[in-house]
C-alpha positions in Angstrom: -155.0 -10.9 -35.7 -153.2 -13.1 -34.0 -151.6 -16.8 -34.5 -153.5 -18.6 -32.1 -153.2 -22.1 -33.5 -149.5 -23.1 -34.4 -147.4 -25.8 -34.4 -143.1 -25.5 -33.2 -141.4 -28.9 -33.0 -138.3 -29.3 -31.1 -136.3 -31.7 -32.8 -133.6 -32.1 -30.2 -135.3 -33.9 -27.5 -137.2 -36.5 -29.4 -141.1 -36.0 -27.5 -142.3 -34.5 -30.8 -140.7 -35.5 -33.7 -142.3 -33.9 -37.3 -142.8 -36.4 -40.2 -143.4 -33.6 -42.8 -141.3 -34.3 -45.5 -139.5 -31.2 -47.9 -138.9 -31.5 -51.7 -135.7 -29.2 -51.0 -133.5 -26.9 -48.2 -132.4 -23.5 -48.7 -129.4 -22.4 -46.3 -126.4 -20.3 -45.6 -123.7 -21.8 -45.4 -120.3 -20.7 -42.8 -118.1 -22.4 -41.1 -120.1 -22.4 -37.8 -120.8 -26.2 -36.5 -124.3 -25.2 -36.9 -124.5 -24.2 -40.3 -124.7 -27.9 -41.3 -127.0 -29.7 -38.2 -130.5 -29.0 -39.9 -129.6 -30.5 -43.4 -127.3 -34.0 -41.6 -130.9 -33.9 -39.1 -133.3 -34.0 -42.4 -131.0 -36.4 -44.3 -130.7 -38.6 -41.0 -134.3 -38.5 -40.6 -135.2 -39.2 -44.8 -137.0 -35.7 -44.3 -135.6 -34.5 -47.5 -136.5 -35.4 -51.0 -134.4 -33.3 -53.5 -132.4 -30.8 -53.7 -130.1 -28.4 -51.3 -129.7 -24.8 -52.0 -126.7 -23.5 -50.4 -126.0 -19.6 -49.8 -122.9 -17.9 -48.6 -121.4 -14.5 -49.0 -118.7 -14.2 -52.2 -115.5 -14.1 -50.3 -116.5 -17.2 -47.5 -113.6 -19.5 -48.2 -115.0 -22.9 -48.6 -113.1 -26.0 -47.2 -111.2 -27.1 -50.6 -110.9 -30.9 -49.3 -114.7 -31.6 -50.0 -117.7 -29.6 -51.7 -121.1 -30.6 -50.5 -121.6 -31.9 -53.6 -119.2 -34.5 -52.6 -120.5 -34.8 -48.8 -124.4 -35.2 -49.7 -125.6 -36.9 -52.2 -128.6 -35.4 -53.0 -128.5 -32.5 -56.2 -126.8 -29.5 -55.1 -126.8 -25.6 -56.1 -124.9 -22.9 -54.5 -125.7 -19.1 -54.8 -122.8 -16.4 -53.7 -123.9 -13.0 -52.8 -122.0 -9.6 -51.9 -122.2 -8.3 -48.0 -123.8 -5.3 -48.6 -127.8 -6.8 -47.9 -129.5 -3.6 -48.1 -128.5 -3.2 -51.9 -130.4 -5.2 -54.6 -131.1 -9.3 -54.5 -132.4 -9.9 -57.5 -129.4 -12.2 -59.0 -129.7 -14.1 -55.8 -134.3 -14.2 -56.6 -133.0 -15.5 -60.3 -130.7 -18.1 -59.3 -133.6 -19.5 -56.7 -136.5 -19.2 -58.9 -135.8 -22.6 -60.8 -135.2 -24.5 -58.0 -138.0 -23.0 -55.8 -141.2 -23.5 -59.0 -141.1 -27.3 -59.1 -141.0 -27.9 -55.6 -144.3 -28.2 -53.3 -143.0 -28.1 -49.3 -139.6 -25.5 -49.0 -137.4 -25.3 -45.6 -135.6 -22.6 -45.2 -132.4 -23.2 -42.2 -131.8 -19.4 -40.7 -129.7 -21.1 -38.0 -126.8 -18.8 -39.8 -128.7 -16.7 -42.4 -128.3 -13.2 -41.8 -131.6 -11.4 -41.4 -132.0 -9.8 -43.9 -131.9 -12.3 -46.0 -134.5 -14.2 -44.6 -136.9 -11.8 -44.6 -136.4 -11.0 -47.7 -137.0 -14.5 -49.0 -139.6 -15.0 -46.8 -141.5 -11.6 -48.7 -140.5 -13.1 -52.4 -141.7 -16.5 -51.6 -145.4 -15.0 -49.8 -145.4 -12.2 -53.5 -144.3 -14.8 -55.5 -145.0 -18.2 -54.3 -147.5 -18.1 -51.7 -149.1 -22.2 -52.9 -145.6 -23.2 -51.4 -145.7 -24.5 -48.1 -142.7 -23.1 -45.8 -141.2 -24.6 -42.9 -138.2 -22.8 -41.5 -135.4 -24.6 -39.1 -133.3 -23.0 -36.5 -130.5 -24.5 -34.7 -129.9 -22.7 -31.3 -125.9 -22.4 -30.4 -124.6 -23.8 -27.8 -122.2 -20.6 -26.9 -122.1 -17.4 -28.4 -118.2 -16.4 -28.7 -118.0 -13.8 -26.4 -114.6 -12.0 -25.8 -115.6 -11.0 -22.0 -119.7 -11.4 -20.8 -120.8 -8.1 -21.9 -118.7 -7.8 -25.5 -120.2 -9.4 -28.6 -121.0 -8.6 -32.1 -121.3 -10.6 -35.3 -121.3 -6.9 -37.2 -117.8 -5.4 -38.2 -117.2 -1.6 -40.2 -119.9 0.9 -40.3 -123.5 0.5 -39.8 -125.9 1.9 -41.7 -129.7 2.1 -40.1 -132.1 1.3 -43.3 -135.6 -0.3 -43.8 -134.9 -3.9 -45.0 -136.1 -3.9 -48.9 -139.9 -4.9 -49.0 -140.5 -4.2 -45.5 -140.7 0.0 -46.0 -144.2 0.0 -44.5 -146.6 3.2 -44.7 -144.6 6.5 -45.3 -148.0 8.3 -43.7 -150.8 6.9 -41.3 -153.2 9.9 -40.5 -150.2 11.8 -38.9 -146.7 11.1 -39.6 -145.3 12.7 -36.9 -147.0 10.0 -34.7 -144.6 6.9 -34.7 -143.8 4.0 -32.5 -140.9 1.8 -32.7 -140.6 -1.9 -31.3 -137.5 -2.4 -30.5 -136.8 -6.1 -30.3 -133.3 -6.4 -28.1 -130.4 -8.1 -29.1 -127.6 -8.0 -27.0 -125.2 -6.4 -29.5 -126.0 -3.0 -30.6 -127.3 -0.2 -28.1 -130.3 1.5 -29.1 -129.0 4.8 -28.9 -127.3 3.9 -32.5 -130.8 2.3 -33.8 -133.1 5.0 -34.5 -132.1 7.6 -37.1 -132.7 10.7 -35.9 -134.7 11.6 -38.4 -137.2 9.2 -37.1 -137.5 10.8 -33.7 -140.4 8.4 -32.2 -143.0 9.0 -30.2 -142.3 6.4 -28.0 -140.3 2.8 -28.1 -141.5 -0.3 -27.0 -138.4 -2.2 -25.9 -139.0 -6.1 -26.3 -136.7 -8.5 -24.9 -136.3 -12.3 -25.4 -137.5 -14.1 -21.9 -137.2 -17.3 -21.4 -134.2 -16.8 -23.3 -132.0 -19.8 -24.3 -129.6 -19.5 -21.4 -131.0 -16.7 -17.9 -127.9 -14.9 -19.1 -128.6 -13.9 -22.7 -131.7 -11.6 -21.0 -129.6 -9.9 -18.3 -126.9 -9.2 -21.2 -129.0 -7.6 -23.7 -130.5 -5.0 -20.5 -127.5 -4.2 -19.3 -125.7 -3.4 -22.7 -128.9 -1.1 -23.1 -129.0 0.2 -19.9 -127.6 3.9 -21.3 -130.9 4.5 -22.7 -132.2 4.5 -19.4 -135.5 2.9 -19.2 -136.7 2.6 -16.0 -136.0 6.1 -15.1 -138.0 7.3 -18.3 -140.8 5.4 -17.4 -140.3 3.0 -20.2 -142.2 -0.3 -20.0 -140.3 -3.2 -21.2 -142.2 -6.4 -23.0 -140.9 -9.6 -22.5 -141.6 -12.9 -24.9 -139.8 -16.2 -25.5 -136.8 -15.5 -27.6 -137.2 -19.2 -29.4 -140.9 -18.7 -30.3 -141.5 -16.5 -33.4 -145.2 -17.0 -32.8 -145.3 -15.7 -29.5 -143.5 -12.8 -30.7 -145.8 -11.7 -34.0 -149.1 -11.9 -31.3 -147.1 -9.7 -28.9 -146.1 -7.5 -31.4 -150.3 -7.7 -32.5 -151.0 -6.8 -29.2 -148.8 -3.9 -29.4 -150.2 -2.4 -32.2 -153.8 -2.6 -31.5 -152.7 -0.5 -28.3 -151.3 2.5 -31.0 -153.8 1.5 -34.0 -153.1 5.5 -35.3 -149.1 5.7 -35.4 -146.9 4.1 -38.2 -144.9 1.0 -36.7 -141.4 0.4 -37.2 -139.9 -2.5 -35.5 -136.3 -2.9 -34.9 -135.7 -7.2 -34.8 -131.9 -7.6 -33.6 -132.5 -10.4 -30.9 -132.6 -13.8 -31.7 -133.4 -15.7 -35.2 -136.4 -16.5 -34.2 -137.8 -13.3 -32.6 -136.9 -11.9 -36.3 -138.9 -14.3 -38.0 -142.1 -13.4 -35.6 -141.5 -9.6 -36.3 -141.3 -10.8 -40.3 -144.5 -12.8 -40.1 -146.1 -9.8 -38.5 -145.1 -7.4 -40.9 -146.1 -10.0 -43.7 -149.3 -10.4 -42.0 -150.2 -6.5 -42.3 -149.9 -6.1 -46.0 -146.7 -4.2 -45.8 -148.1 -1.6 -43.4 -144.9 -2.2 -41.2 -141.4 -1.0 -41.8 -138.9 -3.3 -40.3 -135.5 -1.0 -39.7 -132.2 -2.8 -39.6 -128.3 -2.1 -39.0 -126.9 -3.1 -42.2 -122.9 -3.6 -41.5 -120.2 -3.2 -43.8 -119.3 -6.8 -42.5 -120.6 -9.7 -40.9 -118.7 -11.7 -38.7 -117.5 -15.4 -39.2 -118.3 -18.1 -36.2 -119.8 -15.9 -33.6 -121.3 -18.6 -32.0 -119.7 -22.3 -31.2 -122.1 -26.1 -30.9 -125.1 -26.9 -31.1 -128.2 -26.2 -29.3 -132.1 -27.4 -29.3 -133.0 -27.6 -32.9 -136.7 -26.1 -33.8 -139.2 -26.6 -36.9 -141.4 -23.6 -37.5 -144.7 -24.8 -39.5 -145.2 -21.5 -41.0 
């Protein structure tokens, strides 16, 4: 199975501009610059029709001067939900239902959504919803904030390694002791804390994001995993373009017709958009693929700075 036939606009550079138009935007909402450059690019563009649904954690301290009510003047709705993403969602599923059932074409902005999330609402909407038509947005940053090159995280307190709700894949594929884990690369968390030891793999299929959005971000994420030493173990690593989820769900396809007898898990902490391939795949594959993920005790504020290419996903 793979997604031969796709369409990614870039938005930023003006050679291929989409005219699709949405009845509505869901996105989270922070205080990065790029929180807000999807929604002022549809509004700019009369993309947008109706509605914005904006999400943000319950302590994010909104600016008190103006609500986006005040700022846009389409309707607004705003949902607030607790840090701890690897717990129940279902206020959050209630609070979107109404505005997601009259609507026809959804975008969904994960420029700042946390994974988690939008994987989960990805998996609600294709249960739930699947006569919708999705596009998703991502704004690229301009800079990630690092402290010095090789020091960045946008997790804070403990980490907790846990299948992402609706993505706990097969428990047993004709022997559970065979299992193979692609691990996606971020450039944040080593591997060595990723894998529950209880798991105990067979093998891992490192993945890294190549082209990436600046040469840099690729050399960062290898050498922050070098301690699992993968050359000297013999350990192949993939590479696929960290801005295209499509490439990424037919390299992961790829993968997994290469170990069609082990249970998958796939690790996605690299870019947004190598997450939302490794959701699609799992998505594709009627749940058959567990998607692990390092659920912190906090997330971050503004870990990146500006704004970068801007993509449409047709999904």
């Amino acid at each position: 199975m793979e997604l031969e036939i796709y369409q990614m606009n870039n938005l930023t550079n003006g050679k291929l501009i989409s005219t699709t138009v949405i009845d509505g935007l869901i996105f989270f909402k922070t205080t990065e610059t790029r929180s807000f450059s999807v929604l002022n690019h549809l509004l700019t563009k009369n993309r947008i029709t109706n509605g914005i649904m904006s999400i943000s954690f319950e302590d994010f301290d909104t600016d008190p001067t103006k609500s986006i009510s005040e700022k846009y003047t389409l309707d607004t709705d705003t949902v607030s939900i607790s840090k701890d993403l690897s717990e129940n969602l279902l206020p959050y599923f209630r609070k979107i239902e109404p505005y997601i059932t009259p609507k026809k074409v959804i975008g969904i902005d994960i420029s700042c959504m946390p994974i988690p999330i939008f994987a989960r609402t990805l998996q609600y909407l294709s249960k739930y919803h699947s006569d919708k038509q999705i596009i998703i947005y991502y704004t690229e940053p301009a800079h990630y904030n690092l402290k010095n090159l090789f020091d960045f995280s946008t997790y804070g307190g403990e980490i907790e390694i846990k299948a992402i709700p609706g993505y706990e894949g097969k428990t047993a594929q004709m022997n559970e002791t065979q299992r193979i884990v692609f691990y996606i690369m971020g450039f944040e968390v080593n591997l060595d804390k990723l894998i529950p030891q209880e798991i105990n793999p067979n093998g891992i299929i490192p993945i890294n994001g190549f082209p990436a959005y600046f040469p840099k971000y690729k050399d960062i994420s290898l050498i922050n995993n070098s301690s699992n030493n993968y050359h000297t173990n013999d350990i192949k690593i993939v590479f696929t373009e960290a801005n295209n989820p499509f490439a990424v769900f037919n390299q992961l396809t790829l993968l997994m017709n290469k170990y069609k007898e082990y249970c998958i898990d796939v690790i996605p902490t690299g870019s947004k958009p190598m997450a939302l391939g490794a959701c699609l795949f799992a998505l594709k594959n009627d749940n058959n693929i567990r998607l692990l993920f390092p659920f912190p005790s906090e997330y971050k504020n503004e870990s990146s700075s500006g704004i970068g290419t801007m993509w449409e996903y047709l999904i």
